[in-house]
N, C-alpha and C positions, 0 to 999 in steps of 0.2 A: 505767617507769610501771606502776603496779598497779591493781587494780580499786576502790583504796580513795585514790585519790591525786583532790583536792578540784578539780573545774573548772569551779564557778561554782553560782550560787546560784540556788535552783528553788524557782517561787509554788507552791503546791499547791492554796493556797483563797488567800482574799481577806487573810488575818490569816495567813496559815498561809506560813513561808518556810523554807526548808533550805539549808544550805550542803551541796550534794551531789556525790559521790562518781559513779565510774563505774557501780558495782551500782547506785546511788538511780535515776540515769537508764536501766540493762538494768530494772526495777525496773517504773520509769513505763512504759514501752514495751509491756511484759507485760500491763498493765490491755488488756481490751476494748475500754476507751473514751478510747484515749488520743490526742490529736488530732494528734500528730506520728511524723516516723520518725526513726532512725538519722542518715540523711543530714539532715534539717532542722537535728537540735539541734546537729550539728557544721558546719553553714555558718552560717557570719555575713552573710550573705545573707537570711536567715531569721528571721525575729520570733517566737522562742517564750515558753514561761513559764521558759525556762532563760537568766539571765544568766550569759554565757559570762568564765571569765577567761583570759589569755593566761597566766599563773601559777600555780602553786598557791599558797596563801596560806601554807601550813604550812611550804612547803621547799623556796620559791624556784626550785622544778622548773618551766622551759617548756613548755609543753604544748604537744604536735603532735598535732592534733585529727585527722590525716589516723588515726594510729592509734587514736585512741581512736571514731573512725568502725569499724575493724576489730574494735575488741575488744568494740564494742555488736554489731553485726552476725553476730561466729562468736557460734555456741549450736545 
């Protein structure tokens, strides 16, 4: 898994949607005013503006959210 591998698609504004990558989401994080953490957008427990996918779309790669919780997290 790299920091460019796609794990679900993020509202921005009302009209405004991304299919985002692991940098999109270290990305949002970085904003002042961003209403979630690391841990939210990776539990599925959690209601954000990020729909999470169990796949990537592009290469049928499963995504283990436990890492991709680590790889937002180091910096």
């Amino acid at each position: 898994m790299t920091q460019e591998t796609t794990i679900g698609m993020m509202c921005l504004a009302y009209e405004c949607t991304i299919l985002a990558s692991i940098k999109d989401v270290r990305v949002e994080l970085e904003r002042k005013d961003c209403a979630f953490t690391a841990k939210q957008y990776c539990d599925w427990r959690y209601s954000t503006n990020l729909q999470r996918f169990a796949y990537d779309p592009f290469t049928g790669e499963k995504i283990d959210w436990k890492e991709v919780r680590k790889m937002l997290e180091d910096e």
